[in-house]
C-alpha positions in Angstrom: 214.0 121.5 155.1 211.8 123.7 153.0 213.1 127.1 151.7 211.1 129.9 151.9 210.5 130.6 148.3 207.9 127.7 148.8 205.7 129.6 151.4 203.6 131.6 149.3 202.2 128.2 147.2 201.2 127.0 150.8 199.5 130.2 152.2 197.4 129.8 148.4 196.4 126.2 148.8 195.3 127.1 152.4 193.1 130.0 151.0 192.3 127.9 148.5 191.2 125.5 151.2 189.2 128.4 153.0 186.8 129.1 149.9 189.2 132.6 149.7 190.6 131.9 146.2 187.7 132.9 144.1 187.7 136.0 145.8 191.3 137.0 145.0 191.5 135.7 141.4 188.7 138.2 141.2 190.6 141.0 142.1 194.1 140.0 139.9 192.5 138.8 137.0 191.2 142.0 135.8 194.8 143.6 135.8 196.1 140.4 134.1 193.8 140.5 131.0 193.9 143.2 128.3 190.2 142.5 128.0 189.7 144.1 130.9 191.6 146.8 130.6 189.9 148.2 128.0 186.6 147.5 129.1 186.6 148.6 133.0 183.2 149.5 133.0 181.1 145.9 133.3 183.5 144.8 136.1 180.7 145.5 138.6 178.2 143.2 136.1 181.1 140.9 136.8 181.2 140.9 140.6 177.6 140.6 140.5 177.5 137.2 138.0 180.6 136.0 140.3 178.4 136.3 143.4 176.1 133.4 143.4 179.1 130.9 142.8 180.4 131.4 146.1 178.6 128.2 147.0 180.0 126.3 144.5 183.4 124.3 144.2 186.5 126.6 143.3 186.9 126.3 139.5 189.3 127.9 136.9 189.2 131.1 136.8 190.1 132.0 133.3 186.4 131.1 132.0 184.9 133.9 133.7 186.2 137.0 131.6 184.2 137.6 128.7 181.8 135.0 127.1 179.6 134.6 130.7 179.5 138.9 130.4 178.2 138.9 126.9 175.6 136.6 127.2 173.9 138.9 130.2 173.8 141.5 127.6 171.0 140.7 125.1 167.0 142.0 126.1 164.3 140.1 126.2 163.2 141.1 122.7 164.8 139.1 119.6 167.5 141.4 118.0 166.3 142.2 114.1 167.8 139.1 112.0 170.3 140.5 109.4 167.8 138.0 106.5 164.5 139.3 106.2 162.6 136.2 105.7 163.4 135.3 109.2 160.9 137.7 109.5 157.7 135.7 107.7 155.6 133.3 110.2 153.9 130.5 108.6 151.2 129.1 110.7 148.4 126.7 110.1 145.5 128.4 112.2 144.7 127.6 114.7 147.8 127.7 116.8 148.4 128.0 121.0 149.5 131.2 122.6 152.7 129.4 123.7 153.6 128.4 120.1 152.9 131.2 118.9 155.6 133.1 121.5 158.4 130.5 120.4 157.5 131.0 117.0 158.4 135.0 117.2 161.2 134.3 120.5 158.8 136.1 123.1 157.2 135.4 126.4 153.8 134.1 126.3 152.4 136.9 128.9 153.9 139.4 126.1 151.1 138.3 123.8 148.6 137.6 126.5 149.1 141.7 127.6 148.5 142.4 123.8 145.5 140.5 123.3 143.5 142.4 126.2 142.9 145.6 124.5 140.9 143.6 121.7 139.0 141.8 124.1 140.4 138.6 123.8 141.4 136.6 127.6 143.4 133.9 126.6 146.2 131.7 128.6 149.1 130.1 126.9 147.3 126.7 125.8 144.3 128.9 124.6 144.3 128.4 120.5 144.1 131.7 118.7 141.9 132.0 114.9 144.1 133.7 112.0 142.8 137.4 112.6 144.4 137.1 116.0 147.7 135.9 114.8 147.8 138.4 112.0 147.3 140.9 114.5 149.9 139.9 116.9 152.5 139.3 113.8 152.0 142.8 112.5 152.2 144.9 116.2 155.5 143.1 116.8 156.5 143.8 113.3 156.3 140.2 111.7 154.5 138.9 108.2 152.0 136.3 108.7 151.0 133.9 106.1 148.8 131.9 106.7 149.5 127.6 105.9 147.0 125.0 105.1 146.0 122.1 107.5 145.2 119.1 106.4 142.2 117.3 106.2 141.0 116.2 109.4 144.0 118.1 111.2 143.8 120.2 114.0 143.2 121.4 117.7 139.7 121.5 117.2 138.3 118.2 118.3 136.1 116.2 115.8 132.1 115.4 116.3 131.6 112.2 118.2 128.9 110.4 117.2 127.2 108.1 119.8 124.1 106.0 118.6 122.0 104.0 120.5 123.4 99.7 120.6 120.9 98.2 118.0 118.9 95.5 119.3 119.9 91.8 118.5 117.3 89.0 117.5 116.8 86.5 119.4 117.6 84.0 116.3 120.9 85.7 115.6 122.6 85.1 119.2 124.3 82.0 119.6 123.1 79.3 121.3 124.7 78.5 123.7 124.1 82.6 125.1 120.5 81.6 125.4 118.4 81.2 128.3 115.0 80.3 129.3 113.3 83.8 130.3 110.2 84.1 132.3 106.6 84.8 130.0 104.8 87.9 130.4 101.2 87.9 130.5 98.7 90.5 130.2 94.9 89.9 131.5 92.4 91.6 129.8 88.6 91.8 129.7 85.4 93.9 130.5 86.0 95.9 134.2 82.8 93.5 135.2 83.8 89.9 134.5 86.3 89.4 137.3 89.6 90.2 135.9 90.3 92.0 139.5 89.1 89.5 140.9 90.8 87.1 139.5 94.0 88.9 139.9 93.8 89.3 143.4 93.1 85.3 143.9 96.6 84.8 141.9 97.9 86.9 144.4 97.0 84.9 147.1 97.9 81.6 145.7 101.6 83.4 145.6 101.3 84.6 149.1 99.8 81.4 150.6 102.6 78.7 148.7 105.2 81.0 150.9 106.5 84.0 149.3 107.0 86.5 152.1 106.5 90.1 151.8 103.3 91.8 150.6 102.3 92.8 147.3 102.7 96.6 145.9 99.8 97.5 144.3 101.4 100.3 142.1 104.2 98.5 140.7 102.0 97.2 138.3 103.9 93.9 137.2 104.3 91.1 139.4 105.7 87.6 139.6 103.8 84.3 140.2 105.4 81.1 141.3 103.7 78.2 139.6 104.8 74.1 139.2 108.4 75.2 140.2 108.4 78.2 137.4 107.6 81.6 137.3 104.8 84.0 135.5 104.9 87.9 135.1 101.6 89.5 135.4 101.1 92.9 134.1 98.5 94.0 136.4 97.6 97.4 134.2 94.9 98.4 132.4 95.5 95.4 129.3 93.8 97.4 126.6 95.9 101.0 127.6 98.8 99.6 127.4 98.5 97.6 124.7 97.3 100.5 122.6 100.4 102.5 123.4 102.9 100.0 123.4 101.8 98.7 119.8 101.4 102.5 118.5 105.5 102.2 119.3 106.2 99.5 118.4 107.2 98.0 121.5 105.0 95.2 122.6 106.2 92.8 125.2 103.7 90.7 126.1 103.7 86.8 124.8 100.4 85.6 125.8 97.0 87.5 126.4 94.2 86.0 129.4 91.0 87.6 127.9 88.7 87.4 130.4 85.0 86.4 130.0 82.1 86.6 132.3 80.0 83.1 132.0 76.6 84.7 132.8 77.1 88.1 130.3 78.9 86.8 127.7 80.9 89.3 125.1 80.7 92.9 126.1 81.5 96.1 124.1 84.9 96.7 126.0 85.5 92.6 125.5 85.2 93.7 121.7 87.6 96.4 122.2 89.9 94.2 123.8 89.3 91.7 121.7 90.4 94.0 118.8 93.4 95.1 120.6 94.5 91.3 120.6 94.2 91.1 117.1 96.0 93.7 116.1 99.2 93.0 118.4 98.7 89.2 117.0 99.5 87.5 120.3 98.3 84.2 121.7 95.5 84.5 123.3 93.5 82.0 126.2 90.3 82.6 127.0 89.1 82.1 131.0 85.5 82.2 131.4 84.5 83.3 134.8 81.7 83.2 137.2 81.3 79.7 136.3 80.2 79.7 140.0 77.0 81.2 139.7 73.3 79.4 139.2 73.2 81.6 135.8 76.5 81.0 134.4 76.2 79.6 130.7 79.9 78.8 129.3 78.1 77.6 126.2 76.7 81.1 125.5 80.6 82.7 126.2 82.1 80.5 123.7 79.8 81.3 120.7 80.2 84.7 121.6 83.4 84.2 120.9 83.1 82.6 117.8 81.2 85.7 116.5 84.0 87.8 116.6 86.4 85.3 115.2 87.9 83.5 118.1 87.4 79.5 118.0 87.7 77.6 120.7 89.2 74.6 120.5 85.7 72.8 122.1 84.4 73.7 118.6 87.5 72.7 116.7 89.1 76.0 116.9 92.6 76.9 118.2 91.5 79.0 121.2 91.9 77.6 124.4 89.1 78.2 126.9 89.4 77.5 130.5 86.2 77.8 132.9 87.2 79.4 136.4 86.1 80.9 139.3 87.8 84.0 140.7 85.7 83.3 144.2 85.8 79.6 144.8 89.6 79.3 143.0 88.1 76.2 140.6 90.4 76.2 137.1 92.8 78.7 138.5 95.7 75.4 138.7 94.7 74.7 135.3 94.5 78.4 133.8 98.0 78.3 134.9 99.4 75.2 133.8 98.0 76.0 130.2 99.9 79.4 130.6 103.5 77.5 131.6 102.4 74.8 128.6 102.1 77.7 126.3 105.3 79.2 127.8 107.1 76.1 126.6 105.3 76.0 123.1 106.9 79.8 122.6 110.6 78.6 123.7 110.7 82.2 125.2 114.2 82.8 125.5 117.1 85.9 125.9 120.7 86.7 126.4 121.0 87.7 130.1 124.7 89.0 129.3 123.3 91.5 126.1 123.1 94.6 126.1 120.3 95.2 128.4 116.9 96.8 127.1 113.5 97.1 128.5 109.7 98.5 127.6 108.4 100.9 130.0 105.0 99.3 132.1 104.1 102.6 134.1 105.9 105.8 135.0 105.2 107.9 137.5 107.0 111.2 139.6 106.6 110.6 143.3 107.2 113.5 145.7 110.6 113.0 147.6 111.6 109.9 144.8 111.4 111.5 141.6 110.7 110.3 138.0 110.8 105.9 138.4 108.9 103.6 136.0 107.6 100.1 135.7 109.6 97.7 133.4 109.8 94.8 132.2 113.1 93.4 130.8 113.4 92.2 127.5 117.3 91.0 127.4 119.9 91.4 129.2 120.9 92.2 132.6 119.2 95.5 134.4 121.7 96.4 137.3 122.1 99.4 139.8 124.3 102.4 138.7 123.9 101.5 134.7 123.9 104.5 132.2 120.7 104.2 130.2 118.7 106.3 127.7 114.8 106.2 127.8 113.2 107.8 124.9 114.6 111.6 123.9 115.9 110.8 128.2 118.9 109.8 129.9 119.3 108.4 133.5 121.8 106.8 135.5 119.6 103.3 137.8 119.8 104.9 141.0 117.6 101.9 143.0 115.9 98.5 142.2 112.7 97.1 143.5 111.0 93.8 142.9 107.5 93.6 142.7 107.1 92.6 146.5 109.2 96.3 147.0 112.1 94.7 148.1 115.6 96.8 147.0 117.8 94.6 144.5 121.2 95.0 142.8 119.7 93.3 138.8 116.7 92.2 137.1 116.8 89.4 135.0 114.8 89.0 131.5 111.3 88.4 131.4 111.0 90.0 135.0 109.5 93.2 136.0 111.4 96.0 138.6 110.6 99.3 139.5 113.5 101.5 138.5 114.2 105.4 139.6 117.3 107.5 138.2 114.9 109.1 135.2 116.1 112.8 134.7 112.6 113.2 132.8 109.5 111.1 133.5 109.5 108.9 130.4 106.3 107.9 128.5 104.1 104.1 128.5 105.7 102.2 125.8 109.3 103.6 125.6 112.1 101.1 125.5 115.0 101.9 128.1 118.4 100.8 126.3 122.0 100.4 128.2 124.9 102.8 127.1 128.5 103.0 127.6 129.0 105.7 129.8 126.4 108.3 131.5 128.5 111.1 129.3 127.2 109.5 125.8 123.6 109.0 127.3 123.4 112.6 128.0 125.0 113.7 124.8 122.7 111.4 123.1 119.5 112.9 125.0 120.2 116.5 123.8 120.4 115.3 120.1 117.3 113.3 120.5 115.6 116.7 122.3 117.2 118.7 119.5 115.6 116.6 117.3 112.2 116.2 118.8 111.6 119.8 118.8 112.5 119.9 114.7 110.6 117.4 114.1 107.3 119.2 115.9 107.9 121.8 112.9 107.3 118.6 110.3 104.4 115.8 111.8 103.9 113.0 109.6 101.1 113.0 107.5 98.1 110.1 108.5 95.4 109.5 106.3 93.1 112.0 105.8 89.4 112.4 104.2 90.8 114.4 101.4 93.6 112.0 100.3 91.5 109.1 100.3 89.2 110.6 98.3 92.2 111.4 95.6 93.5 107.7 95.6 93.0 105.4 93.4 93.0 101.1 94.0 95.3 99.4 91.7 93.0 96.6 91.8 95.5 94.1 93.6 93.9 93.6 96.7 90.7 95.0 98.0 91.0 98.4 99.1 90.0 98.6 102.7 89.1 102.2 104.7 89.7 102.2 108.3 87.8 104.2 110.4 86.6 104.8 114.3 83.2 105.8 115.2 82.4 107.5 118.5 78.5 108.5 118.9 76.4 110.5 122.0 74.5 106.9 122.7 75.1 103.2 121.7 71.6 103.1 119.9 72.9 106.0 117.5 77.3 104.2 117.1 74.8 100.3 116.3 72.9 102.5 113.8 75.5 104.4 112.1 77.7 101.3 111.9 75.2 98.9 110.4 74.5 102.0 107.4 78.0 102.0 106.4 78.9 98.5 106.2 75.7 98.0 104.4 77.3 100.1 101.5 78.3 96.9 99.7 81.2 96.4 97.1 83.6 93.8 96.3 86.7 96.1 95.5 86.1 98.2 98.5 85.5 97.4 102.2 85.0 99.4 105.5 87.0 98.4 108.3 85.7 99.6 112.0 88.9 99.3 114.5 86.4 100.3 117.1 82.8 101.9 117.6 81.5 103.7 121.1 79.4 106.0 122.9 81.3 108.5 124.7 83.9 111.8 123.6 86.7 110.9 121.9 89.5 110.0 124.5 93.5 109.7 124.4 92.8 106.1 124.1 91.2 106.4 121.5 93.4 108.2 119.4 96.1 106.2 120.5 94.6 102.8 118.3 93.6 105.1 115.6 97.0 106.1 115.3 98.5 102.7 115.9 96.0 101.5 112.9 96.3 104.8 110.6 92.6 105.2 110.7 90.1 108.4 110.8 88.0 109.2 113.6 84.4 109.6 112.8 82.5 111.5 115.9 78.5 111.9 115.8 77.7 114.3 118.3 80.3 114.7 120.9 83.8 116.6 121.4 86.9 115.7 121.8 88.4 115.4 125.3 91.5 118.6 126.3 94.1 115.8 127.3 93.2 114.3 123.1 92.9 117.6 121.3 96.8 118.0 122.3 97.4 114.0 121.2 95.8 114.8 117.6 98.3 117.1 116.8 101.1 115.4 118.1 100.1 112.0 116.8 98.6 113.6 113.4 95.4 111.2 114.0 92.2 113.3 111.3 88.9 113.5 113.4 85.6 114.7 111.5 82.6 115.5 113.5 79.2 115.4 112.6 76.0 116.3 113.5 73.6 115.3 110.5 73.8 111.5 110.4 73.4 111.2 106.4 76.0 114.1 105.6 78.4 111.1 107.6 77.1 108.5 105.5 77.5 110.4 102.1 81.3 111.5 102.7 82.1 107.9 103.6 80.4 106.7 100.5 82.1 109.2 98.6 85.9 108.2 100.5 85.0 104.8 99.3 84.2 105.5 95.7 87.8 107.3 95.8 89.6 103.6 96.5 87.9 102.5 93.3 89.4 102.5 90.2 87.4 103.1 87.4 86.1 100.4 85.2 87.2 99.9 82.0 84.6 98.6 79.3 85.7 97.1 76.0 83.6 97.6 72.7 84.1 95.7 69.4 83.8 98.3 66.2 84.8 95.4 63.7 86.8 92.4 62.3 89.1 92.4 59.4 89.8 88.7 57.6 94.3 88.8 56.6 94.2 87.7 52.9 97.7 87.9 51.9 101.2 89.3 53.8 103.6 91.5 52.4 107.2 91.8 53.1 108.7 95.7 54.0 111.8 97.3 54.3 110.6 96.7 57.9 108.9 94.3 59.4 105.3 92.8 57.7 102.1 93.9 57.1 99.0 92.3 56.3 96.4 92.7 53.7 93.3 92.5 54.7 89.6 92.3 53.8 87.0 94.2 56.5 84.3 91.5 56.9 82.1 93.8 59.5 81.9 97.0 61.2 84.7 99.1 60.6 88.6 99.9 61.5 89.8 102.7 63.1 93.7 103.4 63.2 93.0 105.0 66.4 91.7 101.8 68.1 93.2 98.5 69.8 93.2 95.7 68.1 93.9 92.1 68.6 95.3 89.1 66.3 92.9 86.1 66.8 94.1 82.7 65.1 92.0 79.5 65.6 89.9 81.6 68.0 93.1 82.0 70.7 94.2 85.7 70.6 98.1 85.5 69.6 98.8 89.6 69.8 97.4 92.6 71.4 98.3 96.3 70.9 97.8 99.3 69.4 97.3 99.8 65.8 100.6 101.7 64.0 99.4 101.8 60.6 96.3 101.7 58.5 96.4 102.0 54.7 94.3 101.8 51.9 96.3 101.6 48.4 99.2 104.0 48.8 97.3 106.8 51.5 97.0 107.1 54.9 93.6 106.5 56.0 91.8 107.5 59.7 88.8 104.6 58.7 88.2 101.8 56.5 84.3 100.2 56.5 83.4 97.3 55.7 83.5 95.2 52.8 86.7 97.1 51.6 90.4 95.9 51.6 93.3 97.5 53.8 96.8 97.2 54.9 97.3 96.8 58.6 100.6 96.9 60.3 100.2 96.5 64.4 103.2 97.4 66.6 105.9 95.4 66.0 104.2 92.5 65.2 105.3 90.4 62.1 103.7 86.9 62.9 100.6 87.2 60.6 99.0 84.3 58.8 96.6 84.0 56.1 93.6 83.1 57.2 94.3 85.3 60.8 90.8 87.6 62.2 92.1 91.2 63.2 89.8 92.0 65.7 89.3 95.8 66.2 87.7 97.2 69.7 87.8 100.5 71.6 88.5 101.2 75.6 86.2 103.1 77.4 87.1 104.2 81.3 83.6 104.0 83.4 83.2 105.7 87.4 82.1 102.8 89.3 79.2 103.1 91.7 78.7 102.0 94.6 
């Protein structure tokens, strides 16, 4: 039977049990402790800390005396260290707001408050320069010194450069990466000899063997199915875009049509075009039209041709010719099949999985569509939703067409598409070149922007009249000056033309990149810029959509109205390619009698048979008639004196250069060089 001495220890466990302990070990341990007997006054502080642990577990209450009290006591603000170089902050600018607050043992909204009144809104991850961090160090009573970072260290983030992926030749991707890519064909020719028409019988032919759809006219490339293969058309202007593609260096055409009427024969704009083939050096076929016709003379087409340098192959040239008829469809098949031979002669091939580029055809900005271009791929893959950048443009392919308008998801190499996603219409002849990400074709847009407008402050310099007239031919090759003539009539361009190039000389030649009536176009200074030659203009101006392509293409135009003051200044341009002539005149011979040995070298002593000798002239050692030596003359004596002259029939010493070879018997042949302005 329990006593009752152990009552009390159960009525405790059952408070205990109750949650009452805590509450009365609160009250006794106060009295107990001498700690709190002499310090009475936090015992409300106390109460207060011992509140929120009413939730928790009963635990000792010896623990809850002092220590817990003391370490409520301190403020906010870090009590003054007893060392004073607890004081000194050393921080490598720039540092975070946050940082910064752990660095001095203070909130980061205490800093934030003090950087108002300067102006300064910052959060805590915002970095702060050194002048901020001095001034927060000395208003809360620290020293700042500043550290170093090192090289490359830092919140600030570096410069990322993004270029453009360089192009890959064709001969340096491996084999087995290449594939057999369609040919791309430009037809050119005079506007009058059927090259419409004989487009739109190609057309047909495509339609008729069962392609469905119809044809887009303004897409302005198009595909033909031929013998099981396929041919890309560039249904443009051939000349244009010839002339700006090859001004960028971006031509993608493999074989040229030139297209020849049989009953006119060669026409001024089947010269220009003609000239445009040339200077892209592409292959080139030759279909003679209108064979049709009562007055068609294929005879008269091909010696045309031969006069301006193309042979056919009926003459034993390497120009194929191929009579057709847009109307009737006669040599069509085979204009064709000589196009898919050639094809195969080329071995066009690409890498369908390279980084994709491609020339722009055509651009345009269509209400309602915005900014989409013609283009032709070159390699790779072209595929909805790729990054790109176009020129000093970026753009993101929003939509594909084919050339029979149909939406597609990738265009393969060699084929054309009509592509839209351009944040800027881009020009004729740019090359559209797959990036990474959308972010570095933007970034590399602005640079190339940046950089476009600089570089309006600095054109480069083209040939002008003044600069040719300061050159000088080194005599290697013949000096050739290219120019373009544009007259008010034909009679008057014929005329002018026929003057200059009858200004004959075999060091110096005239080259005409074209001649033609009419003002001076954007076409026009589009080849003269592609061929760095000047633009000669006989009574007419220059159109407003050119004046604005001289200066930014730099192209010199000279206009005249007096048809001899044209002649003269091109004779004169052409005299400043000429190097002068130099003449040679012989003054005298001197016979070597005898040699004599010096300190250095030899000398010879010798006996003036004719003439005289100057030390001022050249002079050349001539043994058995062969010339062994010639140079200047270094010394010239006669007995122990210096002499300027020695005539004949009077002996000498003669030392030339460092030549020590003499022979008794050898003719020193003495001769002066005189520099002559050549003549035309």
């Amino acid at each position: 039977m329990p006593s009752k001495d152990n009552t009390p220890p159960r009525k405790e466990a059952l408070d205990l049990i109750g949650g009452k302990k805590p509450k009365k070990a609160v009250k006794e341990t106060p009295v107990e402790t001498p700690q709190a007997k002499t310090a009475p006054a936090p015992k409300a502080e106390a109460l207060d800390l011992l509140a929120p642990k009413k939730k928790q577990k009963p635990a000792d209450p010896a623990p809850i005396a002092a220590e817990p009290v003391k370490a409520t006591i301190p403020e906010t603000i870090a009590p003054e260290p007893a060392d004073p170089d607890s004081k000194l902050i050393t921080a490598k600018a720039p540092i975070t707001v946050a940082d910064l607050a752990t660095l001095m043992a203070l909130k980061p909204f205490k800093l934030i408050a003090d950087l108002l009144p300067i102006g300064v809104f910052a959060n805590p991850s915002t970095p702060l320069e050194a002048d901020h961090i001095s001034f927060l160090c000395e208003k809360h009573g620290f020293i700042y010194e500043r550290g170093k970072r090192e090289k490359g260290a830092g919140v600030k983030a570096q410069p990322e450069i993004i270029e453009e992926p360089a192009p890959v030749a064709v001969e340096e991707e491996p084999e087995e990466t290449l594939k057999e890519r369609t040919p791309i064909i430009t037809v050119m020719g005079h506007v009058d000899h059927g090259k419409t028409s004989l487009l739109d019988y190609i057309r047909r032919t495509r339609v008729v063997a069962g392609e469905a759809g119809g044809i887009t006219q303004h897409i302005g490339a198009y595909t033909v199915e031929h013998g099981g293969r396929q041919l890309t058309f560039l249904d443009t202007p051939g000349h244009a875009i010839f002339t700006e593609m090859r001004a960028r260096g971006a031509d993608v055409t493999d074989i040229v049509v030139l297209v020849v009427a049989a009953n006119d024969g060669i026409m001024p704009q089947t010269r220009e075009a003609i000239t445009h083939t040339k200077a892209a050096g592409k292959t080139v076929i030759v279909a003679v039209n209108k064979c049709d016709l009562p007055s068609a003379d294929p005879v008269k087409a091909r010696t045309g041709l031969m006069e301006e340098g193309l042979v056919p192959t009926d003459f034993g040239g390497d120009i194929e010719c191929v009579d057709v008829s847009a109307i009737t469809g006669d040599g069509i098949s085979d204009l064709l099949d000589l196009l898919l031979l050639q094809a195969e002669v080329l071995e066009l091939k690409a890498n369908p999985k390279a980084n994709c580029r491609a020339s722009i055809i055509e651009a345009r900005m269509e209400q309602g569509k915005g900014s989409s271009a013609t283009v032709i791929v070159q390699s790779g893959t072209l595929k909805v939703g790729m990054p790109f950048i176009c020129g000093p443009y970026s753009g993101k392919v929003r939509t594909l067409f084919d050339d029979k308008g149909k939406a597609i998801k990738k265009v393969l190499p060699g084929m054309p598409a009509e592509v839209a996603g351009f944040v800027e219409t881009p020009n004729v002849g740019d090359e559209l070149v797959e990036m990474e990400s959308e972010r570095a074709a933007r970034k590399l847009s602005e640079e190339r922007q940046e950089e476009l407008r600089t570089s309006r402050l600095a054109q480069p310099r083209r040939s002008r009249m003044e600069d040719i007239l300061a050159m000088m031919g080194d005599g290697s090759q013949k000096a050739q000056l290219k120019l373009y003539l544009k007259g008010d009539v034909q009679g008057s361009v014929e005329a002018i033309k026929k003057a200059i190039l009858d200004i004959h000389s075999d060091k110096v030649e005239c080259l005409f990149i074209g001649a033609s009536a009419g003002p001076i176009s954007e076409s026009d200074v589009l080849l003269a810029s592609s061929s760095d030659a000047i633009i000669l203009g006989f009574n007419v101006k220059v159109e407003s959509n050119a004046v604005k392509m001289l200066k930014r293409e730099g192209v010199q135009v000279k206009l005249y109205s007096i048809v001899y003051e044209l002649i003269d200044q091109v004779r004169d341009a052409m005299l400043g390619l000429l190097a002068p002539e130099t003449r040679e005149t012989i003054i005298g011979h001197a016979e070597v009698k005898q040699v004599f040995k010096l300190n250095k070298g030899r000398a010879a002593g010798a006996y003036v048979s004719d003439g005289k000798v100057q030390r001022t002239c050249e002079a050349r050692v001539l043994r058995g008639g062969q010339a062994v030596f010639d140079g200047k003359m270094s010394t010239l004596r006669r007995f122990q004196d210096e002499v300027d002259e020695v005539k004949a029939g009077l002996e000498c010493g003669i030392r030339l250069g460092d030549y020590n070879d003499y022979e008794p018997g050898d003719v020193i042949e003495c001769y002066t060089l005189e520099k002559i302005k050549q003549t035309l």
